[in-house]
N, C-alpha and C positions, 0 to 999 in steps of 0.2 A: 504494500500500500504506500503509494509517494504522499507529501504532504499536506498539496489541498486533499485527498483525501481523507487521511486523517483529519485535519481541519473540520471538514463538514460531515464525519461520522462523529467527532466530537462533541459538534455545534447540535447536531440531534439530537443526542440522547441527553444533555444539557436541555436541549430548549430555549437557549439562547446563542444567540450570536459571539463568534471567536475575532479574536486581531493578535496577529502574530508580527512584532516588529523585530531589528536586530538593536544591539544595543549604540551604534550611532543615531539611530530615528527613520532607519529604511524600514519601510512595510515589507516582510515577508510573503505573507498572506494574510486571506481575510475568510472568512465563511459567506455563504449567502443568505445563512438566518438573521435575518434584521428586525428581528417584532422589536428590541431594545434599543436601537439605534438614537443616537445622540448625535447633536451638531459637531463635536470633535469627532466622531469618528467617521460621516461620512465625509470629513474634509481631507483628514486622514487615508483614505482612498480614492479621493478625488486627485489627492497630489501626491499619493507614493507614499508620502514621508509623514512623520509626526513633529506635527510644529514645536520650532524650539520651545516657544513659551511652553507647553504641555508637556514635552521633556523635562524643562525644571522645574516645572510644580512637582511630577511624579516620582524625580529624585528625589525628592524632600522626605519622601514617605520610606527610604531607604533600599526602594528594591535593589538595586547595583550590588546589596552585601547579604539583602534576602535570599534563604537557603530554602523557602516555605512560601507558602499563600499570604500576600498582604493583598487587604482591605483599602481602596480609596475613596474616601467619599464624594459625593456630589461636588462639583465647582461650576456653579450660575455663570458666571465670568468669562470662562473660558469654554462653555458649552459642554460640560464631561457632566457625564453621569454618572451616578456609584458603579463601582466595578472591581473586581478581584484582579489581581494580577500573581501569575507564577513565573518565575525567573524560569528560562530552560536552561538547564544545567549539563554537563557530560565531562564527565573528568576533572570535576575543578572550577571551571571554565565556563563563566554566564553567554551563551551562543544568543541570547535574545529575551522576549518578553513575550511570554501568551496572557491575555487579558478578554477577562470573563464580562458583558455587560449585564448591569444587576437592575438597574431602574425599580430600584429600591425592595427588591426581593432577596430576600435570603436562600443561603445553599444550604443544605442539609450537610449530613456527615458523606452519605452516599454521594451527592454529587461534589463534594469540595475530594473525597477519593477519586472522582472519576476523575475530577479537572487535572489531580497531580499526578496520577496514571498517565493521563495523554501527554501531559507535559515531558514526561518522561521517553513515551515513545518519538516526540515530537524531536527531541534531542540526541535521538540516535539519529535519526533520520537526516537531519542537522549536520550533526560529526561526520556523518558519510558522505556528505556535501562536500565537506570541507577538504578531505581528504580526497576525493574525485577533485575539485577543482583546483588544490594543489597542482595537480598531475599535469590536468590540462594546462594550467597557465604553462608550465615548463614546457610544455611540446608545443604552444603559440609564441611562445618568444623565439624555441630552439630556431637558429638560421637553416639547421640543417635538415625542419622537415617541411610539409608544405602547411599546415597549419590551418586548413581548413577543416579538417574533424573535428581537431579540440577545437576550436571557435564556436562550431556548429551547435558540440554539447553544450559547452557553457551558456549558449545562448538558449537551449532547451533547459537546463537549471533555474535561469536568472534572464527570462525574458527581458525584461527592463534595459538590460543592455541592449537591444536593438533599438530602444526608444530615445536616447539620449547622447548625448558623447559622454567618452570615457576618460579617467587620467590614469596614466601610468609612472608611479612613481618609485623610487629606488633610494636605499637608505645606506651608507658606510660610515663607522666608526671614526672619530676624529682622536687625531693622537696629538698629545702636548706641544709637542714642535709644531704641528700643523706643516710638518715638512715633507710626511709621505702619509698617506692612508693602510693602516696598517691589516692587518687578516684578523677575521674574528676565530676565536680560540675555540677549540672541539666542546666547552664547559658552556662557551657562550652559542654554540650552535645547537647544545640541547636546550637551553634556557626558552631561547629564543623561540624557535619549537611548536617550545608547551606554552608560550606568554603572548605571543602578539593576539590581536582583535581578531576574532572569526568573523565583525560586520566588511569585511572585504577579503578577496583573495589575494595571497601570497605566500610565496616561499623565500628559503633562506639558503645561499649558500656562502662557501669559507670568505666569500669576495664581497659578498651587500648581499640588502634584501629588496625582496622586489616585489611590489602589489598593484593591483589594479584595482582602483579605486571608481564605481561606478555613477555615483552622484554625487559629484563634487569635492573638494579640495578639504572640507572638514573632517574627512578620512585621515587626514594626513596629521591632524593634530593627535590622532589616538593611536598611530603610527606610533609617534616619536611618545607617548606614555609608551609605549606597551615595551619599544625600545629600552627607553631609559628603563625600565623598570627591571629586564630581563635580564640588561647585559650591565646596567649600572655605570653606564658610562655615556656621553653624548655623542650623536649620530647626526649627520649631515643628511639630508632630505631635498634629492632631486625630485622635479614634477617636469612631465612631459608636458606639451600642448595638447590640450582637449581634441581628440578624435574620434571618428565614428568608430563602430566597434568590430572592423574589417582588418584582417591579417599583416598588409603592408602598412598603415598609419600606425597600426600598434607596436609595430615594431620597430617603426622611427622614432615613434615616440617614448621607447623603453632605451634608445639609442640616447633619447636626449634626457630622461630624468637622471641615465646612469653619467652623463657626462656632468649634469648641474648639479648632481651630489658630489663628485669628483672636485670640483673646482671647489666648491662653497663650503667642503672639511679640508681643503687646502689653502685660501684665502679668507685672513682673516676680517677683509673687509666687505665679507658678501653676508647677509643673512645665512643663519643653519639651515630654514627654510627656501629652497631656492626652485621656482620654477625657471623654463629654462626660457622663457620671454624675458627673465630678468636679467640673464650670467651677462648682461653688457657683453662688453670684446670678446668674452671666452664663447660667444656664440659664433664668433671665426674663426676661430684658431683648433675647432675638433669638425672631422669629417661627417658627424652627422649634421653640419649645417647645412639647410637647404639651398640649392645653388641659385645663382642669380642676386640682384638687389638686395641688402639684410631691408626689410620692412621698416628699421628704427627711422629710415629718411621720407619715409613714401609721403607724411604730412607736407614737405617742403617740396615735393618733385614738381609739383605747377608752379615755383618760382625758380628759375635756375640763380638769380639777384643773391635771393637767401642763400642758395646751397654755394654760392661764390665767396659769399662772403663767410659762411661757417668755416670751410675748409680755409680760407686766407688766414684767421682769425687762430683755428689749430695748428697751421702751419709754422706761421711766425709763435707760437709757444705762449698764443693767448694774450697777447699785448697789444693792446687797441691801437695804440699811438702806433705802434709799425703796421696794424692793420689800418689803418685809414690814412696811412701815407702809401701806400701797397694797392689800395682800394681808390687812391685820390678823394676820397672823403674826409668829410668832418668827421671829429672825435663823435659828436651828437650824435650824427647819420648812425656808426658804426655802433655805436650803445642802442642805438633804438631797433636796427634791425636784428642786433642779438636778444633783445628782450621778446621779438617778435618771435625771433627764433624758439626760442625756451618756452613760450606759452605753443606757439604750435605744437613740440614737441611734446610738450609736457616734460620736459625733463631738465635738470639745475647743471646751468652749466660750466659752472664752480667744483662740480664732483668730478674727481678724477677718472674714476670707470666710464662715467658716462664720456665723458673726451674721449677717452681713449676707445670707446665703442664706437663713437661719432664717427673721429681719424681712420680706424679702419675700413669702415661704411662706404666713406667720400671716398677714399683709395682704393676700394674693392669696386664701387660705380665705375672708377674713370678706366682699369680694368675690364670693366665687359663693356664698354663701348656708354654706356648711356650718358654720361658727362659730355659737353659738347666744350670746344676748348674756348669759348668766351664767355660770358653771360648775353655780350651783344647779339648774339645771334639770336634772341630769344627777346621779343618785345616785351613780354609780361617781366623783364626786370624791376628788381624792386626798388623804389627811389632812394 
């Protein structure tokens, strides 16, 4: 029996309606007995997820450390209605939340047994997930298979992955020096294991770890708990670019979280967290950068004026005065079109990363041709 299954043989013999989340706030599943149903919950299924605010009221009630049935009462406020909740548990290991709707009825002994019976079967069924999609992630990232089967099943476990992009992110160990990324130890490869999040897939090997992270980037925060916790020590946290959930993007994209972990447990002026939109320069300097134009310029590409005068400006080592004698401008000119600069970008261009992200940019344009060798040739110059 797989687990909407269970679910709605659950939800029967109860008599009321089941909600199975993980413990980030992704919907598992749900049953289709709704005689109980509340405005949390069918919003709750409306969008997959369970709204923060009703995550932290529900923590409040301690389930995260509950090993048994707790009681939630009624909240006007937030649209919930009384409801039981049982932690699923399997080795230790809270895999999620099944939550019983009560509208103010009480359970007997017989059904608060049945609800932690299924809870129980729900949690095997769980573990075996997790231990299949282990597997599969390994055989969709390996280069060396085709990766259309394990894609296929994961996508029969966790539909939802067809619905959304995904992030692929990758975590290694930072050592004191920050002078090389060291190997994590056979003690911390069992830890690791048994401690990270089951609310997303991943594996662990001697080099990083690596997950796929299916709605969003707040995965990433229980990453680096679960990290810190297991290996007791701090971990660098690459994020690829959100992709659809297809064999060739995911595998660029695991190209590039492993490359923004890399750099961001080696410099220590990067965030721990690093997606890899941010690594500035380091997004040209490793071959999984995508070829052509880096993106950081494309806001300035309809003034060549501007992108004349940034690169003049990095050139001469950011000195206005030899840039606006360079430029035959005023000091004024050259300050206003840098300020124009930095709001289009949106980027401070006093940071050093970001320079030097810029400098390679404008040198990698004038490289594939798109740079044209004046600004005059280009009317829409900037005054």
């Amino acid at each position: 029996m797989d687990l909407q299954d269970l679910l709605e043989d659950l939800a029967q013999r109860l008599g009321r309606g089941l909600l199975l989340d993980s413990t980030d706030g992704r919907l598992v599943g749900y049953s289709k007995q709704d005689a109980h149903a509340d405005p949390a919950r069918v919003a709750s299924i409306l969008s997959r997820r369970v709204a923060p605010e009703i995550r932290e009221w529900q923590n409040r009630y301690g389930i995260a450390r509950a090993t048994g049935i707790v009681r939630l009462p009624p909240n006007a406020e937030l649209g919930i209605g009384a409801r039981w909740c049982v932690p699923v548990r399997h080795g230790g290991r809270c895999l999620g939340y099944l939550w019983a709707l009560a509208d103010g009825e009480a359970l007997d002994e017989v059904a608060l047994g049945t609800l932690t019976g299924g809870a129980g079967e729900l949690a095997r069924v769980l573990a075996g997930r997790s231990g299949e999609r282990e597997v599969l992630l390994r055989r969709l990232l390996d280069p060396d298979q085709t990766g259309e089967a394990a894609r296929d099943r994961l996508a029969v476990l966790d539909p939802l992955l067809l619905r959304s992009e995904v992030l692929l992110c990758a975590a290694v160990p930072i050592s004191r020096s920050r002078e090389r990324v060291p190997a994590l130890s056979a003690r911390e490869l069992e830890r690791l294991g048994a401690a990270l999040p089951r609310a997303f897939v991943c594996f662990v090997t001697p080099t990083h770890v690596a997950a796929l992270l299916p709605h969003g980037r707040s995965g990433a925060t229980a990453l680096d708990e679960g990290l810190r916790k297991a290996a007791r020590r701090p971990f660098a946290i690459g994020i690829g670019d959100p992709v659809p959930f297809e064999v060739p993007a995911i595998r660029e994209a695991y190209g590039q979280a492993r490359a923004a972990a890399q750099v961001a447990a080696l410099d220590p002026a990067l965030p721990r967290t690093l997606p890899w939109s941010a690594a500035g320069p380091y997004r040209m300097l490793f071959p999984v950068a995508a070829p052509g134009p880096d993106p950081v310029l494309a806001p300035l590409e309809g003034d060549r004026g501007l992108l004349h005068t940034l690169e003049t400006y990095l050139d001469v080592g950011c000195d206005v005065q030899r840039t606006a004698a360079s430029l035959h401008l005023h000091r004024s000119t050259v300050y206003y079109r840098l300020d124009r600069i930095s709001a289009m970008l949106g980027a401070d261009l006093h940071d050093g990363l970001v320079r030097s992200h810029l400098h390679l940019a404008l040198k990698a344009r004038r490289l594939s041709g798109c740079a044209a060798d004046s600004p005059a040739s280009n009317p829409r110059s900037s005054p």
